[in-house]
N, C-alpha and C positions, 0 to 999 in steps of 0.2 A: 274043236268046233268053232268056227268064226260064227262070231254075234254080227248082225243086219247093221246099217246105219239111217241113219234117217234125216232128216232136215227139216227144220221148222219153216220154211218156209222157202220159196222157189228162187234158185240163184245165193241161197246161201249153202255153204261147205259143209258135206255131211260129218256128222258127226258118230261114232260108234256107240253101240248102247253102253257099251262096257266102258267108256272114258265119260260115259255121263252118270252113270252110276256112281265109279270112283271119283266123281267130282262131288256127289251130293251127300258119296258117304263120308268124304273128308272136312266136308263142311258140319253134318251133321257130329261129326266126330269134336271138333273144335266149341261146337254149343256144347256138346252135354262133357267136356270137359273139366274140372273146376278149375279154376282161377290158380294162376302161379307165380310168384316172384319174377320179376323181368332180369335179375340178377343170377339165384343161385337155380332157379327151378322150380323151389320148395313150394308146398301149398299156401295160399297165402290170398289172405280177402281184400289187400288194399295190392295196388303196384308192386311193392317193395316192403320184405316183409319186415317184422320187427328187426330182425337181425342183422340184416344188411342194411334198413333204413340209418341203425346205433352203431353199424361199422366204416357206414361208408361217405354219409353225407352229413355228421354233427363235427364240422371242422372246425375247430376252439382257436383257430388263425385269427392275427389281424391282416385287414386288408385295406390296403390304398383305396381311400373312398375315391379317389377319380378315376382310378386304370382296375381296379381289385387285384392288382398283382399281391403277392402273399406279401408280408412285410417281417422281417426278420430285426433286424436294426432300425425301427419306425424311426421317422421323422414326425414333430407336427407341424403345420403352419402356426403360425404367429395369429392367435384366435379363431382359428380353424381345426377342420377334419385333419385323422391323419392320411398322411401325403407320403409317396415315395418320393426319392430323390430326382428322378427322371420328370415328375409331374410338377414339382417346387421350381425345377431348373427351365422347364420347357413345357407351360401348363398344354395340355391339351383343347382341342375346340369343344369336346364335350366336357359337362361337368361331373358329371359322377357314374359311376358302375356300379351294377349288384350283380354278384356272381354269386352260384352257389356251393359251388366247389370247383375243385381243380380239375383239368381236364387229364384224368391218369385211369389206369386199370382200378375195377374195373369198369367204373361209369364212364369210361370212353366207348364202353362198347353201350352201354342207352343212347350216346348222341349220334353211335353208325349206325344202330337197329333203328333210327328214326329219320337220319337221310338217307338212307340207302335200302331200308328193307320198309317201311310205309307203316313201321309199327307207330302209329300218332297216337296210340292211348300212351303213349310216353312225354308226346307231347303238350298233355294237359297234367302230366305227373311233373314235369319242370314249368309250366305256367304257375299252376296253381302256388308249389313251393315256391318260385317269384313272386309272389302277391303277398306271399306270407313276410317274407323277405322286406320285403316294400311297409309291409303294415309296421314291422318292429323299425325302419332307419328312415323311412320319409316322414317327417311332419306332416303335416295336414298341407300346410303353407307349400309345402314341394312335394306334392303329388302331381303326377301326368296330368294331362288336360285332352291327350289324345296319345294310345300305342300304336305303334307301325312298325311292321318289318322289314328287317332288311331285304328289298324286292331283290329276286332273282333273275339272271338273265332269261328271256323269252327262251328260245331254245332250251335251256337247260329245266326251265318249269315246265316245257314241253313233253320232255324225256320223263322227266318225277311225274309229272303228274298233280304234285302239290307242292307248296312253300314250307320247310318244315319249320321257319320262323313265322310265321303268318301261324301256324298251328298253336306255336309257342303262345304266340301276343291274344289270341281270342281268350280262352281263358283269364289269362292277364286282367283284359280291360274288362270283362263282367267279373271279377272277384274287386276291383279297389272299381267299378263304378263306375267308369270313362268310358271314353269311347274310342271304338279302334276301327283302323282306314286302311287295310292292304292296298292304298292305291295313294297312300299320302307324298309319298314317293317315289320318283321310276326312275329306272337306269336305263340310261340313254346310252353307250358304252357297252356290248360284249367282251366284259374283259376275259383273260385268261385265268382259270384257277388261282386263286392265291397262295393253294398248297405247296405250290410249283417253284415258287420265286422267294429271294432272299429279302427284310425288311425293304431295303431301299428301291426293291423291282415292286414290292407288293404295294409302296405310295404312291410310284410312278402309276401302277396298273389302273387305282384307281382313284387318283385324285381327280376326274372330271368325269365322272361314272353314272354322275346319278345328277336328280334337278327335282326340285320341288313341284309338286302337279296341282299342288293345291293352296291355300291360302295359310300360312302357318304365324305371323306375325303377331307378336305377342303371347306366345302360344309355350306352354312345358309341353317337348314332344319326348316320348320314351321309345328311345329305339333296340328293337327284341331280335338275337340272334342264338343259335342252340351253342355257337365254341364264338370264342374271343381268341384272338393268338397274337398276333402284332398290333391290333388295333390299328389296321390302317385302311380297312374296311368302316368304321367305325369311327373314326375320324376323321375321312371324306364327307361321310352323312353328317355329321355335325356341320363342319365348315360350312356345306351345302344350306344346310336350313337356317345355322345363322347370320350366312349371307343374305336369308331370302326372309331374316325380322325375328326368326325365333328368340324366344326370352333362356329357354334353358332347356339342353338338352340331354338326357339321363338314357345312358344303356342297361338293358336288360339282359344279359346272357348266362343260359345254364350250366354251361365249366369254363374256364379261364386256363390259358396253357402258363404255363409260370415261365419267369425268363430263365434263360441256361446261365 
């Protein structure tokens, strides 16, 4: 038997009763749910349950405070943090990194379930653990003064729908107290993917990408992305803000891809 269709209102697309039912029963299905590990499945009252929290994100690493590449063989500076070799020899325009882990199986799959599938309670699961992050290596003295995300291209925030660094950074700034500006900076520039391209295409892509929209001078800005990989995403935005008077500039990102 075919069920009727109906329309809520005239010149909109009917709709079948049976595809509205199945919509409310799959919605009602997801409330009365309980809560699950965004890893293994299991039941679980926080994000991530105890198990995969203790397996997968307490990495006992050192990390290059300015890039958080993992650091095997550290370097330190000369009254300083420690430094990898690549950041002693050719410091970067930004000054520090907090990563929280690396970007491997399986928490690579929390930072596609969260650009690519719209799941953002993930995105206050890597804010929040940033903040925490931030509480235990920034001083008081080198705390943000404003987060921002890495803006995305118009089209491509068109497609999504949202920033899934913007989602990152909200939490951020109401957990350490600042304040946060999705609009602190804009990309002027459609580049191409940076997936795509090798180091030396992904500085070319976007070394003139982006421009300050707002007054930042004098300013600690934290800039918040969900993966780090070349940093050269990341190091455009720096250059950019400390060309335009920034005092210091700190990234935020939730895995870090390690060098090959």
């Amino acid at each position: 038997m075919a069920f009727p269709a109906f329309s809520s209102s005239p010149g909109q697309q009917s709709v079948p009763v049976a595809d509205r039912f199945r919509s409310l029963w799959l919605r009602a299905v997801q409330f009365a749910l309980p809560p699950q590990c965004a890893l293994c499945g299991n039941l679980s009252q926080n994000r991530l349950c105890e198990a995969c929290d203790a397996a997968y994100w307490n990495e006992a690493q050192l990390r290059c405070t300015v890039c958080a590449i993992p650091l095997s063989g550290f370097r330190r500076a000369k009254n300083g943090p420690y430094r990898c070799g690549d950041c002693i020899s050719m410091p970067p325009a930004f000054d520090a990194t907090l990563a929280l882990a690396d970007y491997r199986a399986p928490l690579d799959a929390l930072a596609l379930g969260l650009k690519f599938r719209a799941r953002l309670m993930l995105a206050r699961e890597f804010g929040e653990r940033l903040a925490r992050e931030a509480d235990s290596a920034l001083p008081p003295a080198q705390r943000p003064d404003v987060v921002a995300p890495v803006p995305l291209a118009r089209q491509r925030l068109i497609e999504r729908g949202y920033n899934q660094a913007w989602e990152i950074a909200r939490p951020i700034a109401v957990a350490l107290g600042v304040r946060s500006d999705p609009t602190l900076i804009r990309r002027v520039i459609d580049t191409a993917p940076q997936s795509r391209l090798d180091l030396d295409a992904r500085r070319d892509n976007v070394g003139r990408a982006f421009a300050a929209a707002k007054p930042v001078r004098g300013l600690h800005v934290a800039i918040v992305d969900d993966v780090m990989t070349s940093g050269a995403t990341l190091e455009a935005l720096a250059r950019t803000l400390k060309a335009a008077g920034a005092r210091r500039v700190t990234n935020f990102v939730a895995l870090r891809t390690p060098k090959n």
